[in-house]
C-alpha positions as CSV (number, residue, x, y, z in Angstrom):
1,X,0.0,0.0,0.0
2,X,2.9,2.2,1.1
3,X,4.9,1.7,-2.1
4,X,1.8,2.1,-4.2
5,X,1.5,5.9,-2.7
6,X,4.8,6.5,-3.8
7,X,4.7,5.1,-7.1
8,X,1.4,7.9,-7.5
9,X,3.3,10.8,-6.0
10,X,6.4,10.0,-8.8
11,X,4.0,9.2,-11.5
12,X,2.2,12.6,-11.1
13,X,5.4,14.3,-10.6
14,X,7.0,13.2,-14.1
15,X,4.0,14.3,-15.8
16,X,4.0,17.6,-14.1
17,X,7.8,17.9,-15.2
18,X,6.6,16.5,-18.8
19,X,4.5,19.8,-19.1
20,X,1.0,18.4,-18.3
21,X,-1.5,20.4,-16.8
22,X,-2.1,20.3,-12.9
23,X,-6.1,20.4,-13.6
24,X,-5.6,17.6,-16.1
25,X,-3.2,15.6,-13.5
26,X,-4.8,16.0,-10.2
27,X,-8.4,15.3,-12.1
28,X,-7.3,12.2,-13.0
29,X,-5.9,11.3,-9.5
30,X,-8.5,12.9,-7.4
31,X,-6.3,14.9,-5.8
32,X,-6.1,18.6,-4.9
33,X,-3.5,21.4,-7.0
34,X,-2.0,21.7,-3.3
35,X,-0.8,17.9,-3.2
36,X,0.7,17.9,-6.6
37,X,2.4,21.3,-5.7
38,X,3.5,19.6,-2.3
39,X,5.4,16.7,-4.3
40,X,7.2,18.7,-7.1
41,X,8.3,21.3,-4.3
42,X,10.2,17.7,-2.7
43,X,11.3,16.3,-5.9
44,X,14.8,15.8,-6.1
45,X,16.9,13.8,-8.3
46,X,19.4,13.3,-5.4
47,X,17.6,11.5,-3.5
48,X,15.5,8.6,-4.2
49,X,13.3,8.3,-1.1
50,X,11.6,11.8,-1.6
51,X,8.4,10.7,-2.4
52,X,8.4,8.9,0.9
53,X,6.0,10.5,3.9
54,X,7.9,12.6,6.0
55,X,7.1,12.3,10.2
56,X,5.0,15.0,11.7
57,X,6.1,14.9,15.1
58,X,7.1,18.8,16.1
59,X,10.8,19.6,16.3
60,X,10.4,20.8,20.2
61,X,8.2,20.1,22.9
62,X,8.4,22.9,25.6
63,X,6.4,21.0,27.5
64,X,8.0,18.1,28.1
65,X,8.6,16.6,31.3
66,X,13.1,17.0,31.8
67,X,14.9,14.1,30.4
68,X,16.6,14.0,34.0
69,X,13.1,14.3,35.6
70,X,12.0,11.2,33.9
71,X,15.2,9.1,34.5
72,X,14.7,9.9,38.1
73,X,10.9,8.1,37.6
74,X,12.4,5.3,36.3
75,X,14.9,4.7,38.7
76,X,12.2,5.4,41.5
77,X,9.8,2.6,39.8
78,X,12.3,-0.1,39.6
79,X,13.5,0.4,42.9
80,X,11.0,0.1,44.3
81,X,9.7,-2.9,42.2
82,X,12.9,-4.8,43.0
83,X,12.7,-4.2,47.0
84,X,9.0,-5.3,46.9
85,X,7.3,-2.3,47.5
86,X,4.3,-0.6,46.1
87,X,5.5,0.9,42.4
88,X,2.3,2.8,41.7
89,X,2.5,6.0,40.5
90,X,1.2,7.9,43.8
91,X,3.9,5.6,45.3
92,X,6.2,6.9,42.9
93,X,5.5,11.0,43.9
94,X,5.7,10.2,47.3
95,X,9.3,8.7,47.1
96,X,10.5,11.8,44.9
97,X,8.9,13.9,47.2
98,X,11.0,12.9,49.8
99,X,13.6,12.7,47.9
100,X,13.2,16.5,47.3
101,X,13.5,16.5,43.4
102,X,12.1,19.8,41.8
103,X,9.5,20.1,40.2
104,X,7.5,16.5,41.2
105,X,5.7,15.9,38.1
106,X,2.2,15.0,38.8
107,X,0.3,11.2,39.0
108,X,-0.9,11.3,35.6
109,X,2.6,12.7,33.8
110,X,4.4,9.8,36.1
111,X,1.9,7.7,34.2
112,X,2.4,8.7,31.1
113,X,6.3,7.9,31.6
114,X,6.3,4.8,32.7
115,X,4.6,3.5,29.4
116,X,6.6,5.0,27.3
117,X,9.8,3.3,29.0
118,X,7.3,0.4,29.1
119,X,7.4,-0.3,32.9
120,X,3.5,-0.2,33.7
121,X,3.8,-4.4,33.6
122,X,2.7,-5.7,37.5
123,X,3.9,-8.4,39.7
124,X,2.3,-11.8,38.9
125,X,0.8,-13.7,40.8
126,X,-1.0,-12.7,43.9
127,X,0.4,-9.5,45.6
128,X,1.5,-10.8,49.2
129,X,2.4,-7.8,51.8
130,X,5.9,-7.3,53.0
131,X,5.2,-5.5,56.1
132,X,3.4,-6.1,59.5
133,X,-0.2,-6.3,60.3
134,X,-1.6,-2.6,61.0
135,X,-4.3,-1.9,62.9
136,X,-6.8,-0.4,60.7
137,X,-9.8,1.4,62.0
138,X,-13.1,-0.1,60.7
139,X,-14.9,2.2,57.8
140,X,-17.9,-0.4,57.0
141,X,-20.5,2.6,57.5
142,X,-20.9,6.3,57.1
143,X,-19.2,8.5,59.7
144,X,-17.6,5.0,61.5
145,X,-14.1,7.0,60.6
146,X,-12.9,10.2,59.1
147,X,-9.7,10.9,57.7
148,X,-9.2,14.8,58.2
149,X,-5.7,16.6,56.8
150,X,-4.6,20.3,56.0
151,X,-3.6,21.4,52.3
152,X,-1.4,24.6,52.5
153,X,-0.2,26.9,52.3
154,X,-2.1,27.8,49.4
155,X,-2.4,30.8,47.5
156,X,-5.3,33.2,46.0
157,X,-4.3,35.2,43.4
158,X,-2.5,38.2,45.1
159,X,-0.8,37.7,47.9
160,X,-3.8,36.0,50.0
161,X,-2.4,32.8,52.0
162,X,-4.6,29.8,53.3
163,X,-5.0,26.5,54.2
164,X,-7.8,24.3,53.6
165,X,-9.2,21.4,55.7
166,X,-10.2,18.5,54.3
167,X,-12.1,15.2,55.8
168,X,-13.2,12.6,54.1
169,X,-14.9,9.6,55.3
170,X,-13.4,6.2,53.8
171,X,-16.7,4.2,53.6
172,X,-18.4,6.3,51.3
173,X,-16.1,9.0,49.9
174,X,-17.6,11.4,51.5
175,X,-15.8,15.1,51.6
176,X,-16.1,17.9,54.0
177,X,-13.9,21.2,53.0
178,X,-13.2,24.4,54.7
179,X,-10.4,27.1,54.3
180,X,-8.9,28.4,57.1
181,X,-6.1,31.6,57.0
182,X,-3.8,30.2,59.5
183,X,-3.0,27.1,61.4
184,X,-3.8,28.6,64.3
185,X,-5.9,26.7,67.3
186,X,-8.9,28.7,67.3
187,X,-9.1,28.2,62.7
188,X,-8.4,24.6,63.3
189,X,-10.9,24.1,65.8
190,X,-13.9,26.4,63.7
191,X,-13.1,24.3,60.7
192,X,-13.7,21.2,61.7
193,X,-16.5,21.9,63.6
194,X,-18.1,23.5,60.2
195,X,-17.2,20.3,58.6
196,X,-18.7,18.3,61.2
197,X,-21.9,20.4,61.2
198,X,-22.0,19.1,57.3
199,X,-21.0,15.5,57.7
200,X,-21.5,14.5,61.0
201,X,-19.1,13.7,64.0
202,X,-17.5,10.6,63.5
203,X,-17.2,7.5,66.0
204,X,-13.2,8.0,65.0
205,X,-10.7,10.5,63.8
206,X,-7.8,9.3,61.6
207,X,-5.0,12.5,61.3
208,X,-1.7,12.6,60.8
209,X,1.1,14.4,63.0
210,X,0.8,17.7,62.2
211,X,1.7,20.3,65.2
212,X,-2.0,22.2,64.8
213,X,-3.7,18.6,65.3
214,X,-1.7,17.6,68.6
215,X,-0.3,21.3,70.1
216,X,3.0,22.5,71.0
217,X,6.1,20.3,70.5
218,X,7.5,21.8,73.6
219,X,4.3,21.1,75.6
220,X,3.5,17.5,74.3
221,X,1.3,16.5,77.4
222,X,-0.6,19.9,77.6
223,X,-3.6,18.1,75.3
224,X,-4.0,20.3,72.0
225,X,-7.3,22.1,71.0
226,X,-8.1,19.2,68.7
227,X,-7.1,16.5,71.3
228,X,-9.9,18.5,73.8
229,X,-12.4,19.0,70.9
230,X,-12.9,15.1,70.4
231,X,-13.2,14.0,74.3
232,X,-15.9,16.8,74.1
233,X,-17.6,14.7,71.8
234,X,-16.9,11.7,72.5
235,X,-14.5,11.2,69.1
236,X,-11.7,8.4,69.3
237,X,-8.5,10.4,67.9
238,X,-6.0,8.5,66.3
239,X,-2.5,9.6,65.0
240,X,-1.0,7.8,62.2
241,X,2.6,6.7,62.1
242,X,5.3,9.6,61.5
243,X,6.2,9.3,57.9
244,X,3.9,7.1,56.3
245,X,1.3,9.1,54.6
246,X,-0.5,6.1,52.9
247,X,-2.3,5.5,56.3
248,X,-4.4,8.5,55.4
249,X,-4.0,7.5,51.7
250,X,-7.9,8.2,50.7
251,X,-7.9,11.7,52.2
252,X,-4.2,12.4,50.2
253,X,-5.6,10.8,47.2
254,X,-8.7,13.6,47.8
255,X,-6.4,16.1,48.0
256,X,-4.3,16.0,44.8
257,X,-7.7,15.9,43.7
258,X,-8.5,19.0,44.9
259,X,-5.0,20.2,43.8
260,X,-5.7,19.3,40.3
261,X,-9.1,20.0,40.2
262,X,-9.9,23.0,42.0
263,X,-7.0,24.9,43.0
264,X,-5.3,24.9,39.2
265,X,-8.8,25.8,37.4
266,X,-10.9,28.1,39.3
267,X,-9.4,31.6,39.6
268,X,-10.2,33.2,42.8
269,X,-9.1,36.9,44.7
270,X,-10.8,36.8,48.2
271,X,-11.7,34.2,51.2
272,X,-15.0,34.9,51.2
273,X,-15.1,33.8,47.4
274,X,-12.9,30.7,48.4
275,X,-15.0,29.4,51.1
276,X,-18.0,29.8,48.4
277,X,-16.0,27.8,45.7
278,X,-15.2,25.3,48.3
279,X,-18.8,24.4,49.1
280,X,-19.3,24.3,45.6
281,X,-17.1,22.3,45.3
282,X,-17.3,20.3,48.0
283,X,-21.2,19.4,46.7
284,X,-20.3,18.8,43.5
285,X,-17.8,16.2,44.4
286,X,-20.6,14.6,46.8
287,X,-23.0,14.6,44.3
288,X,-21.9,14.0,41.1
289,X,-18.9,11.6,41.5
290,X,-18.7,8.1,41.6
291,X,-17.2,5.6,42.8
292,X,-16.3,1.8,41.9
293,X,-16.1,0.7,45.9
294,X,-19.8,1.7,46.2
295,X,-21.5,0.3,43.1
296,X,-20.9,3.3,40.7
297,X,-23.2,5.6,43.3
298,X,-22.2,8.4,44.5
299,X,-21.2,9.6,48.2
300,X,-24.7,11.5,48.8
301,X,-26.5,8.4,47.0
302,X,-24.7,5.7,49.0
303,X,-25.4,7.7,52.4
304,X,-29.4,7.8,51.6
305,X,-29.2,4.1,50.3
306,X,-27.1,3.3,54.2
307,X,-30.1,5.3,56.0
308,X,-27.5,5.5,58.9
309,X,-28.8,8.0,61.7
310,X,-26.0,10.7,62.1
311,X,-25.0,13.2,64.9
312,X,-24.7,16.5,64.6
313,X,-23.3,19.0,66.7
314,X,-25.2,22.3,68.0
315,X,-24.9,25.2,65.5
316,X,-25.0,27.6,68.5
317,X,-22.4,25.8,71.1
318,X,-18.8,26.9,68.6
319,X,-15.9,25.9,70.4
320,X,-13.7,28.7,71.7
321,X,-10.0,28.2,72.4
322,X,-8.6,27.4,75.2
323,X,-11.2,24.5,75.5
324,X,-11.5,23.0,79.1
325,X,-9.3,20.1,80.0
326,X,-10.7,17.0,80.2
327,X,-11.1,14.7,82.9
328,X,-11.6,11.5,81.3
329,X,-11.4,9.7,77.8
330,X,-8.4,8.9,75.6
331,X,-6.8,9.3,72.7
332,X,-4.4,6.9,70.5
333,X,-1.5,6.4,68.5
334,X,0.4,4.1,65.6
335,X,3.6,3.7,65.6
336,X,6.3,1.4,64.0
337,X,8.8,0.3,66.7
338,X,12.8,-0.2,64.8
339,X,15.7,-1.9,66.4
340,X,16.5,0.9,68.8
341,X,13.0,-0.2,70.8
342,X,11.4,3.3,71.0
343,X,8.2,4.3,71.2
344,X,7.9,8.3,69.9
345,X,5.1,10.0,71.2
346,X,5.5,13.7,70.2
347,X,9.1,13.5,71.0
348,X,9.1,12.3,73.9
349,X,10.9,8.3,73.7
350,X,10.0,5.6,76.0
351,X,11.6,2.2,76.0
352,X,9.5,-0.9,74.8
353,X,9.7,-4.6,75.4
354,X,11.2,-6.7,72.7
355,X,8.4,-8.2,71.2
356,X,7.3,-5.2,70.0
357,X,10.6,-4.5,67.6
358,X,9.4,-4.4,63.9
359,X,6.2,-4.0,64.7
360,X,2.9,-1.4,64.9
361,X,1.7,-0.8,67.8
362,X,-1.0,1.3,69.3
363,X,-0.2,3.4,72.6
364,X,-3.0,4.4,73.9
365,X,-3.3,7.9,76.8
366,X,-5.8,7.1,79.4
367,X,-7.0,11.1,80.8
368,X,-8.5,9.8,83.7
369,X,-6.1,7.4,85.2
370,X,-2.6,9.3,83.8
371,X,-1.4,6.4,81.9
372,X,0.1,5.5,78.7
373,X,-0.6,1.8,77.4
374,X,0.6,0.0,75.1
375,X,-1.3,-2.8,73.0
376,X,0.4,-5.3,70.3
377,X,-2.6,-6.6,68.8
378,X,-5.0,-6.7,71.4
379,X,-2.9,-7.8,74.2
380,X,-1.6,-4.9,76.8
381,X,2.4,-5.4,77.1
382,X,3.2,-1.7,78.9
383,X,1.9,0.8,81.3
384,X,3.9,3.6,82.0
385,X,2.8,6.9,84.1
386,X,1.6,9.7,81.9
387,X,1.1,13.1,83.7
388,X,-1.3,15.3,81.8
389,X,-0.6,19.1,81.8
């Protein structure tokens, strides 16, 4: 087929050359004056192959992801492959991020690199985990967990910085979003009330770390505004392990979303018109998205089909910073224990029994009797004397 193209191209080039008419030559070709004119203009007796089709790919592509940027994808991918570890692509931006490489291309152009170097292929065979058994927190019905995380800082257009609050619940997909302008106790605390006036309290709160969910790093026992808002209502809090993001990996996964979604399409100049785009936005992903881990329905449809019975808190009783300490209830925490034996609990170290090396725990902070437990599993190996400020 190809060689019969070229054979028409050269035969309606030598009768161009042989002083027939254009009209007359392209008439009996079906072909336009602007073909026949694109052929002659090529014609050379030099080289043989210039009726051949020449590629159309553009000369420069300023768009590109870096050359260096993609070898550092690959090399990411395969490590990761070979040491047995999730290679996604989130995987992937995770590892680079830590790795601090500039700029960290985002999960689709991570994608769109690994098949062209052709390393999209998967493990066969069943995927068996590497790691240790963590102790999940159940999220078989609306509002049975939250995962709740801060985006920021985050700017408007002008020199307007915020943060933005995100929860999500894991059953159902389930967003609540509110921007805040600082990290500060009393912003924390009013937006996660407001999301909580939207979505509900939750029987437990997943969050990571972050110093404006526990307090003050130099004050690790005084029980942050957060810490005081859940015994309030009755929430179980529960921080993740230091470093390991995937633990609150459906809220993350929300929040490149919102990254990619909201923050690099709508345009906006004030707070008051961010908090409205935020609710907007906030519905729209509740109502019109949908999701493969509840039938194809979406989070506003699968929480009418549940008919689950949700709490709300007052709209009149806001919390106000300094909350009052509490006198009973507790509070929780993951963490991986390494060789050296030591449990981290907001910097402060305590020594563990062996049994517990290479593997998650959860130390739990009793208010009411001043002590800090620790559970492998459901069996209680330590108690140690906790003194609450």
């Amino acid at each position: 087929m190809i060689k019969q193209i070229q054979k028409e191209r050269a035969s309606a080039v030598r009768r161009y050359l042989a002083g027939e008419t254009p009209e007359r030559i392209c008439a009996s070709l079906g072909k336009t004056t602007r073909w026949l004119y694109k052929w002659v203009s090529r014609h050379t007796h030099d080289d043989p192959a210039w009726c051949e089709e020449h590629s159309r790919r553009p000369l420069s592509s300023p768009y590109r992801t870096p050359a260096e940027i993609e070898e550092i994808v690959e090399m990411v991918r395969l490590s990761l492959y070979n040491k047995g570890l999730f290679c996604g692509n989130q995987a992937i931006q995770w590892e680079m991020n830590d790795m601090e490489v500039q700029p960290i291309p985002s999960l689709s152009t991570i994608g769109r690199i690994l098949r062209r170097r052709e390393l999209n292929h998967r493990r066969t065979g069943r995927y068996e985990p590497k790691g240790k058994k963590y102790p999940e927190l159940p999220a078989m019905k609306p509002n049975q967990t939250h995962q709740l995380d801060l985006v920021g800082p985050c700017y408007l257009t002008g020199p307007t910085r915020f943060y933005s609050l995100h929860a999500i619940d894991p059953a159902i997909n389930r967003c609540g979003i509110e921007p805040i302008p600082s990290r500060s106790a009393q912003s924390v605390l009013d937006a996660v009330y407001a999301v909580w006036q939207r979505m509900g309290i939750p029987e437990n709160l997943q969050v990571d770390n972050e110093l404006a969910f526990f307090g003050s790093p130099a004050h690790p026992r005084s029980m942050g505004p957060l810490i005081r808002l859940c015994f309030h209502y009755g929430v179980n809090l529960w921080f993740i392990p230091p470093s390991e993001p995937w633990r609150n990996g459906v809220v993350e996964k929300f929040n490149d979303h919102y990254r990619q979604k909201f923050l690099g399409k709508i345009t906006m100049t004030s707070m008051t018109e961010l908090r409205q785009e935020s609710l907007a936005f906030e519905h729209r992903h509740n109502s019109t998205y949908r999701y493969s881990k509840i039938q194809g329905k979406t989070p506003l449809k699968a929480l009418a089909c549940m008919e689950n019975k949700l709490a709300f808190p007052s709209k009149t009783d806001v919390p106000r910073h300094p909350l009052k300490k509490p006198e009973e209830g507790r509070y929780h925490f993951v963490r991986f224990i390494r060789s050296d034996r030591r449990l981290n609990i907001f910097g402060e170290m305590f020594s563990v029994t062996p049994e517990t090396q290479y593997e998650y725990v959860v130390a739990t902070i009793d208010v009411k009797e001043q002590k800090l437990k620790l559970f492998l599993g459901k069996t209680q190996l330590e108690e140690y004397n906790y003194h609450l400020r």
